[in-house]
N, C-alpha and C positions, 0 to 999 in steps of 0.2 A: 675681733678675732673669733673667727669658728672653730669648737673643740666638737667632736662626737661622742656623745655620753650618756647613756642608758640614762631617763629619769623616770622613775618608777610610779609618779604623782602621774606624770603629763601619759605616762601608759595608762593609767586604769581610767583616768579621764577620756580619755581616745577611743576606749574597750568600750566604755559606758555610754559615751555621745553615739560611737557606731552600734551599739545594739538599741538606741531608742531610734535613730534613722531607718534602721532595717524594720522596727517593729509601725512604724510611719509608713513608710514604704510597702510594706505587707499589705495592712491592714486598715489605713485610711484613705478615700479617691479621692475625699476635697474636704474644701472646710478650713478654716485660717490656720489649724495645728499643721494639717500637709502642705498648705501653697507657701504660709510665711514663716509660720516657727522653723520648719522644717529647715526654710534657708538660712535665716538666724543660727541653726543649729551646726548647717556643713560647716559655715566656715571656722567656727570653734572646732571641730573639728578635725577639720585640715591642719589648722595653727597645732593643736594638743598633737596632732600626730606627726607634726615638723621638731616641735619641742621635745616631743619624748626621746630623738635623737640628737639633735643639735642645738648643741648651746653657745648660743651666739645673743643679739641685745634683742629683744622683745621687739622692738622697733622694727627692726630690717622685716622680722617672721610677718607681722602684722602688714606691712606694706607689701610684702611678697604674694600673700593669702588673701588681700581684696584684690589686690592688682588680679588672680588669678579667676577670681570670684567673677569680676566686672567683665574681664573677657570671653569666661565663659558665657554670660548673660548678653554681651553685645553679638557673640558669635548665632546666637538664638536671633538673633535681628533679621540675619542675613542666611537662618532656613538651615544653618548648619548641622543639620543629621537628615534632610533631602537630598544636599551634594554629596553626603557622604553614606546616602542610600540604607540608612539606619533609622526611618522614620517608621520601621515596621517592626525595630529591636524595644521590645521592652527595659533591658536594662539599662539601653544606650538612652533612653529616654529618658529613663530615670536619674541617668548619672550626668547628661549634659543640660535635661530639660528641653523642653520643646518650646515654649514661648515665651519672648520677651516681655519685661512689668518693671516697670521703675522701682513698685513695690519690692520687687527682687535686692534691688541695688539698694535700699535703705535698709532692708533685715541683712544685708551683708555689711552693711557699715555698721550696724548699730550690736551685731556680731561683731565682728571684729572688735570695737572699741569698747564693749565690757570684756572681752577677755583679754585684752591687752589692756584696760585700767586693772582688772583681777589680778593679771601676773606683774603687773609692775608695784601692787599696793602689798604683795606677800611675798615671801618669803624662797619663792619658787625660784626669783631669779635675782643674783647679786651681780654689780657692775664689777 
């Protein structure tokens, strides 16, 4: 069962993952903190800023958050900001990424599956 409910943990987690994103983003071009922490980093993320609204079973979030992760990274396969004539948008590129890495796909699993062992081992969420 989904309830909508401010939670004030998964907020300042969310504040705090997006201001080290943005300061990534700013201020690194390469280098394994920008290509792979960084992606490690979105999908925690994304999860903390589902969470900080919706409380529903950690499970569903986490399945919802690589599913989205993986598609965004296979849509990279097939050139997806060429067809959509954003290969010249800095932010679009930032936000969808420009090329496919398998590497991608294992910092978003391995994201994913420490914060969802994180919130399933504390206190953040009760069944």
């Amino acid at each position: 069962m989904k309830r909508y409910k401010l939670n004030k943990v998964y907020l300042f987690i969310t504040l705090g993952i997006l201001l080290i994103e943005i300061c990534i983003a700013a201020f690194l071009t390469e280098g394994f903190i920008r290509h792979t922490f960084g992606d490690f980093l979105v999908v925690i993320l994304v999860y903390s800023a589902i969470r900080t609204f919706v409380e529903t079973n950690p499970i569903y979030i986490a399945i919802i958050v690589l599913g989205f992760a993986f598609a965004i990274e296979f849509l990279q396969l097939f050139n997806l900001l060429d067809h959509l004539k954003l290969r010249d948008n800095k932010i679009a590129t930032i936000i969808l990424g420009s090329t496919f890495h398998i590497s991608d796909l294992i910092a978003y699993t391995l994201g994913t599956v420490i914060i969802l062992s994180i919130d399933l081992k504390t206190t953040l969420w009760t069944p």
